[in-house]
C-alpha positions in Angstrom: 185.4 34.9 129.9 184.9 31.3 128.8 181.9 29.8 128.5 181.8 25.8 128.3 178.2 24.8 128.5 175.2 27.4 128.1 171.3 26.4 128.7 168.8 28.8 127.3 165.6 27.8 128.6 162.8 29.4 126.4 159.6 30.7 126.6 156.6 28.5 126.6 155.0 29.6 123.6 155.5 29.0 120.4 155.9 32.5 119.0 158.0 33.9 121.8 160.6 30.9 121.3 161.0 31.7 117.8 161.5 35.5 118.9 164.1 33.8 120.6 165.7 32.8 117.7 168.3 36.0 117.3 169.6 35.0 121.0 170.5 31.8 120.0 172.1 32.3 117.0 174.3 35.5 118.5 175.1 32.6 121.0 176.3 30.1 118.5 178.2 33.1 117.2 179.6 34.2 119.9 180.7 31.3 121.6 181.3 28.8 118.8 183.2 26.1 120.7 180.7 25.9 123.5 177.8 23.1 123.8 174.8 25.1 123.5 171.5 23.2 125.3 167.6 24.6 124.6 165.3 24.3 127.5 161.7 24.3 125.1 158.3 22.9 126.5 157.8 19.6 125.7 155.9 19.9 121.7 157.9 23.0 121.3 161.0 21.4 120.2 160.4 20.5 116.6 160.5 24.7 116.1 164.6 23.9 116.3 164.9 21.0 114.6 167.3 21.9 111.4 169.4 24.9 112.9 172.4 24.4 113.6 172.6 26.5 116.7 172.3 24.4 119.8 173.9 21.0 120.2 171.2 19.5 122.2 167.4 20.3 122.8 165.1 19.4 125.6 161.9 19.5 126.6 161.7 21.0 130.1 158.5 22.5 131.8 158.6 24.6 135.0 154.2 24.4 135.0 153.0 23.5 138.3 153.6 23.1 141.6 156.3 20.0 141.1 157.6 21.8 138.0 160.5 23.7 139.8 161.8 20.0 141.4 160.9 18.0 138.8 162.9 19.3 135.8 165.9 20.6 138.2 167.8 17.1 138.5 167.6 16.4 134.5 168.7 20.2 134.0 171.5 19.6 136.7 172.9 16.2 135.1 173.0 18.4 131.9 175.9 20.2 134.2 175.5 24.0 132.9 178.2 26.5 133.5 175.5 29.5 132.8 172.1 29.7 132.5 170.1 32.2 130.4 166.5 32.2 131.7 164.2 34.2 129.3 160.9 33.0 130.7 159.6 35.7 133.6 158.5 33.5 136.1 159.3 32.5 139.7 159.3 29.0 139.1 161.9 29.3 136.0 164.1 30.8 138.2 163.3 28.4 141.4 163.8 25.1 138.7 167.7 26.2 138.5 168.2 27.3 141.5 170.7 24.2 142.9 171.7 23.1 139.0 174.8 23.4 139.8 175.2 26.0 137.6 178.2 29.0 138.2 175.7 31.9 137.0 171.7 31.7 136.5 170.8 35.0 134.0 167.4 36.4 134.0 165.5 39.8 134.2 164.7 40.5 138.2 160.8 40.6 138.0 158.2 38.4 139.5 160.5 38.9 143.0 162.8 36.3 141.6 165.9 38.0 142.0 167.7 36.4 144.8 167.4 33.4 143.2 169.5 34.4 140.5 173.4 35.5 140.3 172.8 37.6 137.4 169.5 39.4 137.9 169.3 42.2 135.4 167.3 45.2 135.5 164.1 44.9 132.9 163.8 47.7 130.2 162.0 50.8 131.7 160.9 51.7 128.2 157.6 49.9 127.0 155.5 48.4 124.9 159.1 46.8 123.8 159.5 43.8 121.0 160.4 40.4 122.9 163.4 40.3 120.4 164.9 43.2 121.7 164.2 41.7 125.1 165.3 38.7 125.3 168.3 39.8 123.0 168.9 43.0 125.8 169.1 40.7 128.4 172.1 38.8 126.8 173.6 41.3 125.9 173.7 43.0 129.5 175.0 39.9 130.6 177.3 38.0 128.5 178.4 40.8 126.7 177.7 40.2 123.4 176.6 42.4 120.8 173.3 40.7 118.6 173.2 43.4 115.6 171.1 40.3 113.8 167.6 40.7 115.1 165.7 38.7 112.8 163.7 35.8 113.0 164.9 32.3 111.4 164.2 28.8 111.6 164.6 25.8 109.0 161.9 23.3 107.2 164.1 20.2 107.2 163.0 17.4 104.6 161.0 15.6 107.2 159.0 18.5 107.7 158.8 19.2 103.7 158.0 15.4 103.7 154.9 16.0 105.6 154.0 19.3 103.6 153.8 17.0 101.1 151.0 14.9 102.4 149.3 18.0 104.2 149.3 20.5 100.8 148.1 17.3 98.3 146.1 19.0 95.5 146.6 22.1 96.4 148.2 24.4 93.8 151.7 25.9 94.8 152.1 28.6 96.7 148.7 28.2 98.8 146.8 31.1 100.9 147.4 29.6 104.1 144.5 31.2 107.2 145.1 31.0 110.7 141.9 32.1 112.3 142.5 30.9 116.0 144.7 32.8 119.3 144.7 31.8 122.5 142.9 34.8 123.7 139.5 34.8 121.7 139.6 38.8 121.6 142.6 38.4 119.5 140.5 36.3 117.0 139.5 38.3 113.7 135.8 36.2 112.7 135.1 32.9 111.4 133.2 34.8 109.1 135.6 37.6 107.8 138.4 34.6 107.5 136.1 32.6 105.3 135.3 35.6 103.4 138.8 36.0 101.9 138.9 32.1 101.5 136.1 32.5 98.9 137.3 35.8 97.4 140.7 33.9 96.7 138.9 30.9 95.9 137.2 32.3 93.1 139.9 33.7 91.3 141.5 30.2 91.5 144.3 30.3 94.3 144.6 27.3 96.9 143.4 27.9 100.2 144.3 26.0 103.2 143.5 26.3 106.9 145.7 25.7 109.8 145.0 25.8 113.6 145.9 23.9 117.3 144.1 21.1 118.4 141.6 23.3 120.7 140.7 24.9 117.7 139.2 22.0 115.5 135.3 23.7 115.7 136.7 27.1 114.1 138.6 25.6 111.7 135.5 23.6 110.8 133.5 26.3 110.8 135.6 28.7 108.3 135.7 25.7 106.1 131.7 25.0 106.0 131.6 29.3 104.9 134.2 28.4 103.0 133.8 25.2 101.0 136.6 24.1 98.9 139.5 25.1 101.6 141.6 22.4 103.1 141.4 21.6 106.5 144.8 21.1 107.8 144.0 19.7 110.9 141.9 17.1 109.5 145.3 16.0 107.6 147.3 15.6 110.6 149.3 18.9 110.8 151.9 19.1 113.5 154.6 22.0 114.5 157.0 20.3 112.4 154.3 20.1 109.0 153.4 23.9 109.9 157.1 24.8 109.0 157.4 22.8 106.0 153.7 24.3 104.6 154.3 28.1 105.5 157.9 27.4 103.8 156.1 27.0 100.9 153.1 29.7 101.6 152.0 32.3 99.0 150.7 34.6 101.9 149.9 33.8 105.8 146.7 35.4 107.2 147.0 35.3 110.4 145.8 37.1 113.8 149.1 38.0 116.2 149.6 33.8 117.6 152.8 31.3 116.9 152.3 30.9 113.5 152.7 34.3 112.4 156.4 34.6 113.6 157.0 31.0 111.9 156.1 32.2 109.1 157.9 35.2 109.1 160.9 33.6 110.5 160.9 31.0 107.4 160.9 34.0 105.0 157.1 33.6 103.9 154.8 36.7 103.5 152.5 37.6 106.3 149.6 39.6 107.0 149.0 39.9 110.7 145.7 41.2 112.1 146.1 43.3 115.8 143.2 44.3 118.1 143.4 44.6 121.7 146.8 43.9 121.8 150.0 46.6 120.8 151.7 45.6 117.6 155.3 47.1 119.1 155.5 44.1 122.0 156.1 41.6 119.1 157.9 43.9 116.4 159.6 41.9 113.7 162.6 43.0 111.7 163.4 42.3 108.0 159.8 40.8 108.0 157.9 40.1 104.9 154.4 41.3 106.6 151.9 43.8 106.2 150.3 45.1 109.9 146.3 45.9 110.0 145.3 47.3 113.4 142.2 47.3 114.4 142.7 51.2 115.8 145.6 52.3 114.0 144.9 55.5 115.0 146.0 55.7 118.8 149.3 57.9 119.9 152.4 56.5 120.3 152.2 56.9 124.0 149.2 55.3 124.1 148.6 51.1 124.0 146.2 48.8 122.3 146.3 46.7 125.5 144.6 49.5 127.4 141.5 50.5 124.8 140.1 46.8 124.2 137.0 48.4 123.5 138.1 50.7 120.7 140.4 47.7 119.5 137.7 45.4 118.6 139.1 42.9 115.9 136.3 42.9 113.9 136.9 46.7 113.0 139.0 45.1 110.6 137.6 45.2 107.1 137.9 42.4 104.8 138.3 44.4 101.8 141.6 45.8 104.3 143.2 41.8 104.4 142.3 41.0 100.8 144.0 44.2 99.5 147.0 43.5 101.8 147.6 39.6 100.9 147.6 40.7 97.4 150.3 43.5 97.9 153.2 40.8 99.2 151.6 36.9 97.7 154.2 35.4 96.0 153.0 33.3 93.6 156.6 32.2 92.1 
């Protein structure tokens, strides 16, 4: 089979597009003459910047009732021979419908299935990583083998640039806290976050404090328990200065959001904190990252996702994230 022109259109968030990541490079491997495009939602796009896998990237976004139509004549002028749809959703699959492209690849869920020429069956097994299925699906399709299933993405000098400004007068190798998710019952406390801050504080490390926009009161907050932590956001921190600062990390604290597989997929320690959500959905490989679950007791056969109640992320101790930052910090 030759393949001239392949679109991968990603996730929409961050930390399933750098799951991603494997796919894209088995791609460039695989097919090294091709023109390789990235569909990422608009904001999403600086994640690639610096790897040298995909020749073009463009921010796309199927959200919304005009989201199928209003994407599908850019995509089309792109003119795809296949497209790899790892998003789940009926609209993905509706926005690249009449691309013009010979095969449209996707998993056959959401009742999407006849709008695709390739609709492959979804894994039966579950909870399974998003690197295994995004990297499954390929593989079923194109027929490639990804043996590579790690994470990786590159801090280019623009974004160590603005590490530069964002990290001023902080020693190197700072303790970097996320405290924010999407889902507030995957958010460990202002309070516990800020305890660590101090702890690390006091025995003279750099602590800085990262976050989305939405998340400008927490971060605030962790720094008022915490006095003497930078405030990120109050610097300016974008997607591209997040890359260049975890590139330069002692330890990430983080709860299970974007960040943590940015960090992990620039090669920075990580300590991630689960609650009411299973660790094994988001497994990473090679990772330099220490779990704490908030039940790590529960069977295998049983999830996290379906005892929120016994997976409450302030079961967490603090003692539990101090002792496991110090375990992998590098501080050379």
């Amino acid at each position: 089979m030759t393949t001239q022109r392949v679109m991968v259109v990603l996730p929409t968030w961050v930390g399933d597009s750098v799951m991603a990541t494997p796919v894209l490079r088995a791609l460039r491997g695989a097919f090294p003459d091709a023109h390789i495009t990235a569909a990422v939602r608009a904001g999403v796009d600086a994640l690639l910047d610096g790897s040298s896998w995909c020749d073009e990237i463009f921010p796309c976004s199927f959200r919304g009732w005009l989201g199928p139509c209003s994407n599908s004549a850019t995509i089309r002028a792109k003119r795809p021979d296949d497209i790899v749809l790892l998003p789940n959703s009926f609209r993905s699959a509706l926005g690249v419908r009449w691309c013009g492209a010979r095969r449209r690849i996707g998993y056959a869920r959401d009742g999407r299935g006849f709008l695709l020429t390739d609709a492959i069956v979804p894994p039966a097994s579950k909870p399974i990583s998003a690197v295994d299925y995004y990297a499954n699906l390929v593989e079923q399709a194109l027929h490639i083998k990804i043996e590579d299933r790690r994470l990786s993405l590159c801090a280019t000098s623009v974004d160590n640039a603005k590490a530069d400004v964002l990290l001023a007068g902080a020693r190197a190798f700072p303790l970097v806290l996320n405290p924010g998710a999407n889902n507030p019952a995957k958010r460990w406390s202002a309070e516990s976050f800020a305890a660590v801050a101090r702890k690390f504080l006091q025995a003279g490390s750099s602590v800085v404090i990262t976050g989305g926009p939405s998340e400008r009161e927490l971060v605030r907050k962790v720094i008022e328990l915490a006095p003497g932590s930078i405030d990120l956001l109050a610097r300016g921190i974008d997607l591209g200065g997040l890359k260049g600062v975890l590139s330069r990390a002692g330890c990430l604290l983080t709860n299970d959001t974007g960040p943590r597989h940015i960090a992990a997929a620039l090669g920075a320690p990580v300590v991630t904190l689960f609650g009411p959500t299973d660790h094994r959905w988001t497994t990473l490989v090679d990772a330099r990252e220490r779990l704490l679950l908030a039940e790590p007791f529960l069977t295998p056969d049983t999830f996290a996702d379906q005892h929120p109640q016994a997976c409450v992320m302030d079961r967490i101790a603090v003692r539990d994230a101090i002792e496991a930052i110090r375990s992998i910090q590098r501080t050379s």
